[in-house]
C-alpha positions as CSV (number, residue, x, y, z in Angstrom):
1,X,-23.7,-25.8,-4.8
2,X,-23.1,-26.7,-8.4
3,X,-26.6,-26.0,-9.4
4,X,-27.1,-22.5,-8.2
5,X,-28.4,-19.9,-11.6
6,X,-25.0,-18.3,-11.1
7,X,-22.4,-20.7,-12.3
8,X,-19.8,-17.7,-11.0
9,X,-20.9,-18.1,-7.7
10,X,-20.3,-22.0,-7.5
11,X,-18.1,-22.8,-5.2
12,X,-15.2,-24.8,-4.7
13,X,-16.2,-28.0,-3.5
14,X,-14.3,-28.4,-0.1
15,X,-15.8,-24.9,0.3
16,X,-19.2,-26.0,-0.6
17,X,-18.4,-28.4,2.1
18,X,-17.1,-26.7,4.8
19,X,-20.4,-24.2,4.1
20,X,-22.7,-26.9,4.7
21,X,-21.4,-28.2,7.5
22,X,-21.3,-25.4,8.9
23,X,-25.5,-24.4,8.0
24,X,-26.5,-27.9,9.5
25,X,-24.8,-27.4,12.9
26,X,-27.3,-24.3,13.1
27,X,-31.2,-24.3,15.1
28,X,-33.6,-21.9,14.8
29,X,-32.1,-19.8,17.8
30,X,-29.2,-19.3,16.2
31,X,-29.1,-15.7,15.0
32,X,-27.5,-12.7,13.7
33,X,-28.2,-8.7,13.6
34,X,-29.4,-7.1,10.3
35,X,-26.5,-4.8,10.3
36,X,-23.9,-7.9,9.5
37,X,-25.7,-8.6,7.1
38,X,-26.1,-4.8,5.6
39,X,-22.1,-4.6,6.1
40,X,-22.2,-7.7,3.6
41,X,-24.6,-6.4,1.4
42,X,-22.6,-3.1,1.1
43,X,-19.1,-4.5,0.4
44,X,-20.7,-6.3,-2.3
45,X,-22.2,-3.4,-4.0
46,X,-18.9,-1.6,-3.9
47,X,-16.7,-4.5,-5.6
48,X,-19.8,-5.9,-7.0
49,X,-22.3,-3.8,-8.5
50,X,-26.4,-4.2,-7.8
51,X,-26.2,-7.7,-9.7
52,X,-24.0,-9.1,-7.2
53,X,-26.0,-8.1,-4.5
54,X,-29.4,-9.0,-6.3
55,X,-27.2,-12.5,-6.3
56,X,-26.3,-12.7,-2.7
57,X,-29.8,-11.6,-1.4
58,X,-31.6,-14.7,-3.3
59,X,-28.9,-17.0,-1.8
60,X,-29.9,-15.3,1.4
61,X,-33.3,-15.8,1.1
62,X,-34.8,-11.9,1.9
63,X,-34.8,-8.9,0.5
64,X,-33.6,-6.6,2.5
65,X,-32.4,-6.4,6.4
66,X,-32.7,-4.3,9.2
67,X,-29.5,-3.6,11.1
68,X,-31.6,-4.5,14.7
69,X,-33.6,-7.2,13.8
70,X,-32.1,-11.1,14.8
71,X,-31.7,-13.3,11.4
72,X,-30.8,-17.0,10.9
73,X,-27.3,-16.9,11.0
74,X,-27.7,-20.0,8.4
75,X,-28.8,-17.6,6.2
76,X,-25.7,-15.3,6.9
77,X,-23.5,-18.3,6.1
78,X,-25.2,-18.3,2.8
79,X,-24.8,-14.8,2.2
80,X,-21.4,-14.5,3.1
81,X,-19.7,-17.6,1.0
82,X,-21.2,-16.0,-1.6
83,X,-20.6,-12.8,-1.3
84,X,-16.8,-14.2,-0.6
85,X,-16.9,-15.5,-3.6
86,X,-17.6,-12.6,-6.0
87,X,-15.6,-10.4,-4.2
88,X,-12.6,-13.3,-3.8
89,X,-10.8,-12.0,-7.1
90,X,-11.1,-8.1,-6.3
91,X,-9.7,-8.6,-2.7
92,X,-7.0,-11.5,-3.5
93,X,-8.9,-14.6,-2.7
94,X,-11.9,-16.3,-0.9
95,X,-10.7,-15.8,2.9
96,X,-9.2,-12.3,2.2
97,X,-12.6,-11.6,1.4
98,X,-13.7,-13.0,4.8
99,X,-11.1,-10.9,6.6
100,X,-12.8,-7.7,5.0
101,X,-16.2,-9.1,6.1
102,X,-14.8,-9.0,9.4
103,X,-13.5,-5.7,9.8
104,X,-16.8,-4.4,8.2
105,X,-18.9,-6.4,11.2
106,X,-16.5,-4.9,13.6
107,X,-17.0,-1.2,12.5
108,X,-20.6,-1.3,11.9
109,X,-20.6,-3.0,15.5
110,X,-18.5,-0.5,16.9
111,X,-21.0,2.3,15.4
112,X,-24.4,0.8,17.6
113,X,-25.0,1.6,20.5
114,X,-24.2,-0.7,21.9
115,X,-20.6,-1.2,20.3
116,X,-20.6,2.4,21.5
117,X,-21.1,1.4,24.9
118,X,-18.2,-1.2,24.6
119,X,-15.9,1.2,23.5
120,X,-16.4,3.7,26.6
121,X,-15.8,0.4,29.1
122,X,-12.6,-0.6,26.9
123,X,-11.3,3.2,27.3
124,X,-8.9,2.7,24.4
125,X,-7.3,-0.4,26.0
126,X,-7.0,-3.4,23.6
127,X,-6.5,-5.9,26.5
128,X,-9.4,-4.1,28.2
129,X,-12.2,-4.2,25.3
130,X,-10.7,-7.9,24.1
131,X,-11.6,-9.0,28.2
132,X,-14.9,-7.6,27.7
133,X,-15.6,-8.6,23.8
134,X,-17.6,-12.1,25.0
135,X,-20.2,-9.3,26.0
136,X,-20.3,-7.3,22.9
137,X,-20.9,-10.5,20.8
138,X,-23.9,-11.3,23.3
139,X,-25.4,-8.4,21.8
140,X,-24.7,-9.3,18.5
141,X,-25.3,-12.6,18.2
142,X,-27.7,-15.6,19.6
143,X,-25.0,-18.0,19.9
144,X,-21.3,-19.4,20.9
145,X,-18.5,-19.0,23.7
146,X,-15.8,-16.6,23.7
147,X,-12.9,-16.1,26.2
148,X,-9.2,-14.8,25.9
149,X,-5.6,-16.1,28.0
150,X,-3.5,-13.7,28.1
151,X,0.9,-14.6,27.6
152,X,1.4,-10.8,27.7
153,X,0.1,-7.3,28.2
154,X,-0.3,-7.1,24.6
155,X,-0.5,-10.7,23.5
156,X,-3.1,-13.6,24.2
157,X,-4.9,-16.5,22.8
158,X,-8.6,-15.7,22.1
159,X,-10.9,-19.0,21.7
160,X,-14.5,-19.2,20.4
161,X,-16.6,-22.4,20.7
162,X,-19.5,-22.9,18.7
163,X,-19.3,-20.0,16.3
164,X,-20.4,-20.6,12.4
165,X,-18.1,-17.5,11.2
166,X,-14.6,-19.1,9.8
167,X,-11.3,-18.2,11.0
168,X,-10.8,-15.8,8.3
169,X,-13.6,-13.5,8.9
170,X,-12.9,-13.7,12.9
171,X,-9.2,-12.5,12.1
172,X,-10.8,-9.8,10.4
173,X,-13.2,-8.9,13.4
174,X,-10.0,-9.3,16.1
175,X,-7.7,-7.1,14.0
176,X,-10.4,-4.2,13.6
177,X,-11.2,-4.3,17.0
178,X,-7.5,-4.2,18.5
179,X,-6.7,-1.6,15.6
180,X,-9.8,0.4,17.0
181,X,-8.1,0.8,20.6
182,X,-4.8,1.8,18.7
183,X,-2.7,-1.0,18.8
184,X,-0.3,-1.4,16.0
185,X,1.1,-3.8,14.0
186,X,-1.6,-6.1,15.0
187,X,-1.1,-9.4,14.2
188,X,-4.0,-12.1,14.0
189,X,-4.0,-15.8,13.2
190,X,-6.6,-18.3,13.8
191,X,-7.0,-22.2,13.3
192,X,-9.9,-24.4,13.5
193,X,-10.1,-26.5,16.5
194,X,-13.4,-28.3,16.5
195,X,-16.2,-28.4,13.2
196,X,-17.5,-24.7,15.0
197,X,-14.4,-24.0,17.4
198,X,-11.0,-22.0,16.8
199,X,-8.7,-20.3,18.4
200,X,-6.7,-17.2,17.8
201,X,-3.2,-15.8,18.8
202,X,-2.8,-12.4,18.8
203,X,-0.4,-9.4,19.3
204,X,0.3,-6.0,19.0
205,X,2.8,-2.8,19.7
């Protein structure tokens, strides 16, 4: 990754490393919706400016996405390391940045139709729309396991297998999406458990 035009977007090499990994565990059937990468694209722009996006889009390899089209999610590893990575500093760091990246995938999820349709099965129950969120990431996504055990009403242990997203940017995604039912003080924290597996304890008021 040392190479790349941008020597601000080289990154660090056990991140270069964990990025790769990651992209060489991924087939061709292995894809992501547009609008991930959109919510990407857009944070960037904010903290970033058109140059940082111009940036993230040749790492990406298009030129522009559409939210309902299906996209190597190799690519959207790209995309989002880098984007991490210039907006690292504004946000306090390379996984903070993830985290963001989360919660934006979780509202511009929530805002399709079918997030939409997720939300009126959850009927503002966190335990209810976390039960059924192995459904909304079928919709989302080509790829990976999901599946929660609960140790309370308002407390589990949510587990994905064979997901490219880090931990980071999955805290993100579980946080916005208990916060969206109206839990509070929502706490998140995942750990990697295989090269594409983690698993996240959660709670919340």
């Amino acid at each position: 990754m040392t190479d790349m035009k941008q020597p601000s977007d080289a990154l660090e090499p056990h991140l270069a490393r964990e990025l790769e990994e990651r992209v060489s565990l991924a087939t061709r059937e292995d894809t992501a919706r547009g609008l991930f990468f959109n919510g990407v694209l857009g944070a960037v722009k904010v903290l970033g400016g058109e140059g940082a996006v111009q940036r993230c889009l040749a790492v990406a390899g298009e030129k522009k996405y559409i939210d309902f089209f299906n996209y190597p999610v190799a690519a959207f590893l790209r995309l989002s390391f880098t984007a991490a990575q210039v907006m690292g500093p504004q946000l306090g760091g390379f996984d903070p940045a993830l985290r963001r990246m989360g919660v934006q995938a979780t509202s511009d999820f929530l805002s399709s139709a079918a997030g939409k349709t997720l939300l009126l099965l959850a009927g503002n129950s966190p335990k209810r729309m976390l039960g059924n969120l192995h459904s909304g990431y079928r919709a989302a996504v080509s790829y990976g396991e999901r599946g929660v055990k609960w140790t309370s009403e308002t407390s589990g242990v949510f587990t994905m297998k064979r997901d490219f997203m880090t931990p980071a940017y999955h805290e993100g995604v579980l946080q916005a999406v208990i916060e969206a039912m109206g839990g509070k003080q929502v706490h998140v924290s995942g750990k990697k458990t295989g090269p594409l597996d983690a698993e996240y304890t959660l709670s919340w008021q």
